[in-house]
C-alpha positions as CSV (number, residue, x, y, z in Angstrom):
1,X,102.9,-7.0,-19.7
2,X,99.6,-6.9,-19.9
3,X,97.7,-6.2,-23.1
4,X,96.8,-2.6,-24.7
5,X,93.7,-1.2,-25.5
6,X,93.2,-2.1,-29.0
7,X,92.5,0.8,-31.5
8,X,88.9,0.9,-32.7
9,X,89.3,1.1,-36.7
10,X,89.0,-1.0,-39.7
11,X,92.1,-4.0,-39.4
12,X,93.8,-3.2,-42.8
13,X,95.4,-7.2,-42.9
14,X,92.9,-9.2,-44.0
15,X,94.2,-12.5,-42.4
16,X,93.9,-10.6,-39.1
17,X,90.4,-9.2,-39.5
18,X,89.5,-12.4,-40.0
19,X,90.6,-13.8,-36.9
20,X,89.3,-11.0,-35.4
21,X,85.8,-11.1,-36.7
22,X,85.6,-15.0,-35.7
23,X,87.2,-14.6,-32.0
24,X,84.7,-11.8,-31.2
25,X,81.8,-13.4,-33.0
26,X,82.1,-16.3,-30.9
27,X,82.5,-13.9,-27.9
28,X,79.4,-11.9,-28.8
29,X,76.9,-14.8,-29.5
30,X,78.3,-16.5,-26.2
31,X,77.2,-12.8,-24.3
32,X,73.7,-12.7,-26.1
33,X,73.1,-16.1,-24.9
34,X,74.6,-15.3,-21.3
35,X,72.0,-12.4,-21.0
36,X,69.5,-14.2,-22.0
37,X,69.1,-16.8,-19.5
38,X,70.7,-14.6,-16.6
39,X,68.1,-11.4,-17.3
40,X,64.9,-13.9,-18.7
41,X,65.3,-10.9,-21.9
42,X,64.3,-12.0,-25.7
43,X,67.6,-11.3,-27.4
44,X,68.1,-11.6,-31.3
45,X,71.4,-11.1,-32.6
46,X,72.1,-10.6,-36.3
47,X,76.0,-10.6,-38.1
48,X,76.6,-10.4,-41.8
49,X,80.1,-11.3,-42.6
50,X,82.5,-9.0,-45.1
51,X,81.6,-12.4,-47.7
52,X,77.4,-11.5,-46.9
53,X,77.7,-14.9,-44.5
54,X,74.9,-15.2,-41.9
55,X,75.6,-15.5,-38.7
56,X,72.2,-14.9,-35.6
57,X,71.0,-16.3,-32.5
58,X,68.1,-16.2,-30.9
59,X,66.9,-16.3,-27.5
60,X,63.7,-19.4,-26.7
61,X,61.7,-17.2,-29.1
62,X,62.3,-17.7,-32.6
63,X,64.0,-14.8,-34.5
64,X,60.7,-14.4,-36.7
65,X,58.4,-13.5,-33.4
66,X,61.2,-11.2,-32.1
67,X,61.2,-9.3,-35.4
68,X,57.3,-9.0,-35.2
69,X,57.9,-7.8,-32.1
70,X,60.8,-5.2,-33.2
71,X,58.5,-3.9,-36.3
72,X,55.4,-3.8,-33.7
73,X,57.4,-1.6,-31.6
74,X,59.4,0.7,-34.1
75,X,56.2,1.3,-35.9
76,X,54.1,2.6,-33.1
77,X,57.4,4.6,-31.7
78,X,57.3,6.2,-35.1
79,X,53.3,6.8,-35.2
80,X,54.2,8.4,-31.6
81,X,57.2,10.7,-32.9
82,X,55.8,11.7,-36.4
83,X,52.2,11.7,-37.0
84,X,50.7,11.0,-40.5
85,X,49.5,14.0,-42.3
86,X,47.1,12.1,-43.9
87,X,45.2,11.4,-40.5
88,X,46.1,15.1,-39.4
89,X,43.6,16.3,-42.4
90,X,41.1,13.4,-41.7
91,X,40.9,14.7,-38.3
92,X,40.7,18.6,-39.5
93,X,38.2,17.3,-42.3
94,X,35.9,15.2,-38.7
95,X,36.3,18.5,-36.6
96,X,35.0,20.9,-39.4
97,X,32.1,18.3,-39.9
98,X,31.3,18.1,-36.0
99,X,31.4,21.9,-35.9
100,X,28.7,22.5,-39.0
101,X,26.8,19.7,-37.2
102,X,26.8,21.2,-34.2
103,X,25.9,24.5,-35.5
104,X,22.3,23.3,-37.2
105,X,21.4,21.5,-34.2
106,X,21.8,24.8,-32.2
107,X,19.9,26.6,-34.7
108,X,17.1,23.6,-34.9
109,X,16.9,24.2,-31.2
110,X,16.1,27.8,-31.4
111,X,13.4,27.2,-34.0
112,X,11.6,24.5,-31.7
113,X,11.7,27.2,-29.4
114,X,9.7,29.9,-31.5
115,X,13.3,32.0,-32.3
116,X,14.6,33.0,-35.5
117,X,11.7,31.7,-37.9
118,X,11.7,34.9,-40.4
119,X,14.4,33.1,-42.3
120,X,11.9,30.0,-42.6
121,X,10.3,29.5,-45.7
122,X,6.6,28.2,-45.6
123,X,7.7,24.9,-46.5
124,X,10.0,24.5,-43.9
125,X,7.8,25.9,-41.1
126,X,5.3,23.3,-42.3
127,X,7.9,20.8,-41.4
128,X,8.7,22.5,-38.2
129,X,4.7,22.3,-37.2
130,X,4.9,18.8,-37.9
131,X,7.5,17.9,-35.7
132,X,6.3,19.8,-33.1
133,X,3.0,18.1,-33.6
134,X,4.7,14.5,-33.8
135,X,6.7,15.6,-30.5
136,X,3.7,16.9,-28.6
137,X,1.9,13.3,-29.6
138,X,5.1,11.6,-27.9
139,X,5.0,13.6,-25.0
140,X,1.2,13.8,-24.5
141,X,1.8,9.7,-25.0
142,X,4.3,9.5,-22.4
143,X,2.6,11.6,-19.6
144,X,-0.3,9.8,-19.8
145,X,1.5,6.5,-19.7
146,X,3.1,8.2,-16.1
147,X,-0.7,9.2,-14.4
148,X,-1.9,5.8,-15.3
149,X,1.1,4.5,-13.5
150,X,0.7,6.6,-10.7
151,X,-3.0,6.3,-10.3
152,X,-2.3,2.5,-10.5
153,X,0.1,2.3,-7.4
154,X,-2.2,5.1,-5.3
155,X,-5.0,2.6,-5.8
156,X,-2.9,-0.5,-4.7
157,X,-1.8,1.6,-2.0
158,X,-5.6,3.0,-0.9
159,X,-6.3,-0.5,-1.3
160,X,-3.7,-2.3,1.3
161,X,-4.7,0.9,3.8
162,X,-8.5,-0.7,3.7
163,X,-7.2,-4.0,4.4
164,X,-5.1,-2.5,7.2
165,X,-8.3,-0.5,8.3
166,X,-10.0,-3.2,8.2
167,X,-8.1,-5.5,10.0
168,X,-7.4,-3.3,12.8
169,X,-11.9,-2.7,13.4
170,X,-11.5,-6.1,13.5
171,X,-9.5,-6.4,16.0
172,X,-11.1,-3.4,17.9
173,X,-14.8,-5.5,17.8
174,X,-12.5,-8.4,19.2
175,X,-11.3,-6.5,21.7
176,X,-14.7,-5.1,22.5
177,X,-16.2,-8.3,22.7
178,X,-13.7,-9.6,24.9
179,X,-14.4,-6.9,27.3
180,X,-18.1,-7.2,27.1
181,X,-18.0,-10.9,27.7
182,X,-15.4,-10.2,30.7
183,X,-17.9,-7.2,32.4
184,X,-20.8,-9.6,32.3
185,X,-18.5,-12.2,33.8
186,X,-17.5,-10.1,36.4
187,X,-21.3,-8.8,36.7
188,X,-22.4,-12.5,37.3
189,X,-19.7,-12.8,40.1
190,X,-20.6,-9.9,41.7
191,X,-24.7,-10.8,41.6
192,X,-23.6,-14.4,43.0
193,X,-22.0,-12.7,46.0
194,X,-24.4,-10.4,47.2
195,X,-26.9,-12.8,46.5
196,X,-24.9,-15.3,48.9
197,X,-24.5,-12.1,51.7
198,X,-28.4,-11.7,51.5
199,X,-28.8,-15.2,52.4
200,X,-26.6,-14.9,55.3
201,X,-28.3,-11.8,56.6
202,X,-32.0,-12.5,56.1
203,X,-32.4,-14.6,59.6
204,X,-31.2,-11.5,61.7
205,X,-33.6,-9.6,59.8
206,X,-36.9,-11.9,60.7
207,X,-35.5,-11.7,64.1
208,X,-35.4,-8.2,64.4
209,X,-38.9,-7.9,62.7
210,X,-40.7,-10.5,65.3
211,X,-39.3,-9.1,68.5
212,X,-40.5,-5.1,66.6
213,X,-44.2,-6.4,66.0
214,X,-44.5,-8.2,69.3
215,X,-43.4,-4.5,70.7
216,X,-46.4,-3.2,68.6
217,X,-48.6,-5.0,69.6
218,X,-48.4,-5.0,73.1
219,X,-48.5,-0.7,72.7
220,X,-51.8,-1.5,70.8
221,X,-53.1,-3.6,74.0
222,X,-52.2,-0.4,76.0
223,X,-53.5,2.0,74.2
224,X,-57.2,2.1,74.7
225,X,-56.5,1.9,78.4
226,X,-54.6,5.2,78.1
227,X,-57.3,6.7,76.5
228,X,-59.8,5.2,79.0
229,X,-57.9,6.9,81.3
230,X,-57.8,10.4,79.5
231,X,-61.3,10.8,79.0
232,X,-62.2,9.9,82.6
233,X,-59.7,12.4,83.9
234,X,-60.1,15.9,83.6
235,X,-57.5,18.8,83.4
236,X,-57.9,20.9,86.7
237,X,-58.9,24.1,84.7
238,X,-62.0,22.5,83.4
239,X,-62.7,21.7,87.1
240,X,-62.5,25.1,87.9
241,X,-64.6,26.4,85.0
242,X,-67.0,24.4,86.3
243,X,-67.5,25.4,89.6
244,X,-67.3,28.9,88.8
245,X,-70.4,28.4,87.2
């Protein structure tokens, strides 16, 4: 026969609750350990005997660090679950500050901005002219800070475009130069070779010339005979002229 379930309520013998409370004791601690190392858990066991006896066990952790741990962990569950009212009215007391804060700095804004000034007194709009004044110094301050700036870096930039401008006219008198030098070159070349074809034709020339005045001559040796002959002949009308009278 296998054995009941056993009735969950206080053993009224004592010799049998105390049998009890040892076998399971010994049974529980033996769990807490077994969890322990099979689920790598921190486990802390506390039993307090009917006599006030003490009875724990503790996992590689000491029992102080895993009660740390447990009032660590209760107490922030608890500032979770049920909020202070103390820090509910510190907050109230923060919000109500923020909001009055909030409230003169809108109105300060207005008045830098020429609004709502009737409710001024003289002294106060003296103050409000002085800030302005002090801001206006700031500002005045800063923006010319900025064109010096900027006038600075246009300069260094004007500057590294003349040296760039310069550099490239440079180059372009280089390059003109080169050309020069390269026309007169080709200019000398080109006087060498008709010089050279000059040479070569100037003996056919003096040919040419000799055999043209030889020509000339010998129509200036026949010339005066033609003549000769022209003025001793006369045309027949003449003849005829002549006779006739």
């Amino acid at each position: 026969m296998g054995r009941g379930r056993v009735q969950l309520k206080r053993i009224e013998n004592k010799i049998n609750r105390q049998v009890t409370f040892s076998k399971r004791r010994i049974g529980l601690l033996k769990k807490a350990h077994e969890i322990s190392i099979l689920c790598d858990a921190d486990v802390g066991l506390i039993i307090f005997s009917t006599k006030g006896k003490l009875f724990e066990y503790a996992s590689d952790s000491c029992m102080e660090k895993i009660l740390e741990r447990y009032e660590r962990y209760s107490y922030a569950e608890k500032q979770l679950t049920t909020p202070d009212p103390e820090s509910r009215v510190s907050w109230t007391l923060e919000h109500a500050k923020l909001k009055a804060r909030l409230k003169i700095l809108q109105k300060n804004q207005r008045n830098y901005m020429g609004e709502e000034l009737d409710t001024l007194s003289l002294k106060e709009l003296q103050n409000l002219e002085h800030q302005l004044d002090s801001a206006l110094k700031h500002i005045r301050s800063k923006k010319n800070q900025v064109m010096h700036e900027s006038i600075s870096q246009l300069q260094k930039k004007d500057k590294a475009l003349q040296e760039h401008n310069n550099m490239l006219i440079k180059k372009v008198k280089e390059k003109e130069k080169a050309l020069a030098k390269q026309s007169e070159t080709d200019q000398e070349t080109y006087d060498l070779n008709s010089s050279g074809f000059l040479s070569q034709a100037l003996p056919s020339l003096n040919t040419v010339g000799t055999c043209s005045s030889a020509v000339e001559d010998d129509q200036t040796t026949q010339q005066p005979s033609r003549t000769n002959n022209n003025s001793t002949i006369m045309p027949s009308w003449m003849l005829r002229h002549i006779s006739e009278q």
